[in-house]
N, C-alpha and C positions, 0 to 999 in steps of 0.2 A: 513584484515587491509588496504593493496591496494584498495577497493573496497569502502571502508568506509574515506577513504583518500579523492579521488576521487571527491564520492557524498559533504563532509565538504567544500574543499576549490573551487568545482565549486558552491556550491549555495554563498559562501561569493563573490565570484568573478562576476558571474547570477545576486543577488542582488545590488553586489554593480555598475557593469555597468549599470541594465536596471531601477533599483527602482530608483524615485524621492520621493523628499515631498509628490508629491500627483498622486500614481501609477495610472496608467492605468492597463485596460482589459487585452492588448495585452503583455504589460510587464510583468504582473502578469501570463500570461501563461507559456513564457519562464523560469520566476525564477520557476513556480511550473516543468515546464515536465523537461529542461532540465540535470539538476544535476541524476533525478531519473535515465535518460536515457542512461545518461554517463555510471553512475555507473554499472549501466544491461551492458551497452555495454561492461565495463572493464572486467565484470565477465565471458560474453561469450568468450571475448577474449583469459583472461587466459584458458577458458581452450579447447581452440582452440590452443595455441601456448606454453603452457605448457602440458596437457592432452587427451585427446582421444575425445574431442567434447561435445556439450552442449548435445546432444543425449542423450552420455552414462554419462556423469562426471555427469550432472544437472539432467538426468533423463526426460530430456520434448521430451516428443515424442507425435504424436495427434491420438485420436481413439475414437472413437464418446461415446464409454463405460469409461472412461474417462470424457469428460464433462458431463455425466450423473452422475457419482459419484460425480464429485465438485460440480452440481445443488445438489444434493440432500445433502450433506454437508454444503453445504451455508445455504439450504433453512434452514434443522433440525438447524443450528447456529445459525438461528434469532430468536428460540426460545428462545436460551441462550442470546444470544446479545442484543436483546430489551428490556426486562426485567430488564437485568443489566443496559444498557442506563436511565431509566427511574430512576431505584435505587440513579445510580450518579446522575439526572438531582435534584433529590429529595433533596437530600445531597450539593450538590454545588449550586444549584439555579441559578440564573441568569450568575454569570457568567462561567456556564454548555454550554460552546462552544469547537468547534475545531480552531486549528491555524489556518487551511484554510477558516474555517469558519469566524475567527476572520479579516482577509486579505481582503475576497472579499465580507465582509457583508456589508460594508457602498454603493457596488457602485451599476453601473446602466449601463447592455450593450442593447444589441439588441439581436436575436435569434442565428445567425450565431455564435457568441462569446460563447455565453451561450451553443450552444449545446458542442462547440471545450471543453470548460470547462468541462462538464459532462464526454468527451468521455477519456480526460485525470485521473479524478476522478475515474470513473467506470472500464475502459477498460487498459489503458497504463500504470498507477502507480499501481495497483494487479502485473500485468504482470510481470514490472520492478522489484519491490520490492520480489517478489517471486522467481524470479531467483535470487536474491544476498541472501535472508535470508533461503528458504527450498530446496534452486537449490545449490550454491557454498558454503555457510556456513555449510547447514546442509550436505552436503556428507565431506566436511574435516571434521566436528564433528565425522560423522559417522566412519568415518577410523579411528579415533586417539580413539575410545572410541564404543559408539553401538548407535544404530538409538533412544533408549529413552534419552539418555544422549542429541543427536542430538535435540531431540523434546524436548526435555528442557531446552536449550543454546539458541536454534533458538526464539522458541519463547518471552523466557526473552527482550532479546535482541532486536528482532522487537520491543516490547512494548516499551524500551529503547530510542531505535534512534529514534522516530519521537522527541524528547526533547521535551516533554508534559508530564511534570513528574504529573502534577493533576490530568491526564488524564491516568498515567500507568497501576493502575490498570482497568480501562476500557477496554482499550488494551491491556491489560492480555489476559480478559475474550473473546474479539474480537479475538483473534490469537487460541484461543485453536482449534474450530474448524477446522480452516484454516491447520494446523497443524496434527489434527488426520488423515485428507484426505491426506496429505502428508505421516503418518505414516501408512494409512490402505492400499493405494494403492504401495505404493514405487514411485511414479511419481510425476514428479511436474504439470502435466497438472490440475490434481481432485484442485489441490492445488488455482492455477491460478484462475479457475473459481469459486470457494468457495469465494474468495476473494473479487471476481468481484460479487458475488451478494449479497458479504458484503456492498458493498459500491453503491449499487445503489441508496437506499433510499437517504443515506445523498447527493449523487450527483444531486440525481432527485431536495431534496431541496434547491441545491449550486446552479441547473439552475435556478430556480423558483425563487429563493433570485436574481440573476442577471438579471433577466425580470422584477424584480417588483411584482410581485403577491404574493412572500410572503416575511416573513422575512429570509434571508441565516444565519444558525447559525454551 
């Protein structure tokens, strides 16, 4: 609830300092990285100053058998993920977009911006968001109750908090995988990188929407 605190009143607070009527690139990167980042940071904190370390509390530790498990969880995900993408795009129609996509689809940067964008999409918001939802969420779940009850709070709940309720069952369907590499390995690293090659596509096309070459949706 701390953690989710947190991320609420810094993006109201991020928003409401850096956005104008008519955002910029660079504002728009602060409101997206920094709330997620707080929030990750809160949650190592706690359990650095409450618990035994993100180590053992969150489970992230690195081992190269590990980022092989989240590639190959991610990659088997997108057979589930894209398919269901397509289903919604089918059903919702045109207005079949993301928030982020809805933010930075009107604008127009350079490459240096556009990559900084991508590397937040791809790389820093998986990270973040998985250390607060299958790292400090799902081990209290898991203590107060068992690791499936954990894998079915956490995930709800991810799909919840992006407040994209058109979009939730989408993000159902998106989390599951992310989720079983969480439950088949016990770590949150499988977890992290599943994540992160959840979201390469749409990043690759959030850069390309911000160069100009296509549309970012």
């Amino acid at each position: 609830m701390l953690v989710e605190a947190v991320f609420l009143l810094t993006s109201v607070l991020v928003g409401w300092a850096v956005l104008g009527d008519v955002p910029m690139v660079g504002s728009l990167i602060i409101a997206l990285a920094v709330p997620t980042v707080l929030a990750a940071g809160t949650a190592v904190l706690i359990t650095v100053l409450r618990g035994n370390g993100p180590r053992i509390d969150l489970h992230l530790q690195w081992s190269w058998r590990d980022v092989g498990l989240g590639l190959a969880f991610g990659l088997g995900g997108l057979a589930v993920t894209i398919p269901a993408s397509l289903v919604y795009v089918s059903i919702v129609g045109q207005d079949a977009s993301s928030a982020v996509g809805d933010v930075f689809g009107s604008i127009r940067t350079g490459p240096v911006l556009a990559v900084v964008v991508l590397v937040i999409v791809v790389f820093l918001a998986p990270l973040c968001e998985e250390i607060v939802y299958r790292g400090l969420l799902w081990g209290g779940v898991e203590r107060l109750a068992n690791r499936w009850v954990a894998f079915a709070v956490t995930t709800l709940l991810f799909a919840m908090a992006h407040f994209e309720f058109t979009r939730t069952p989408l993000l159902l369907v998106v989390a599951i995988p992310i989720a079983v590499a969480r439950l088949y390995s016990d770590r949150l690293l499988p977890s992290i990188v599943a994540h992160q090659v959840n979201n390469l596509l749409p990043g690759v096309v959030l850069m390309l929407g911000l160069l100009g070459v296509m549309p970012a949706g």
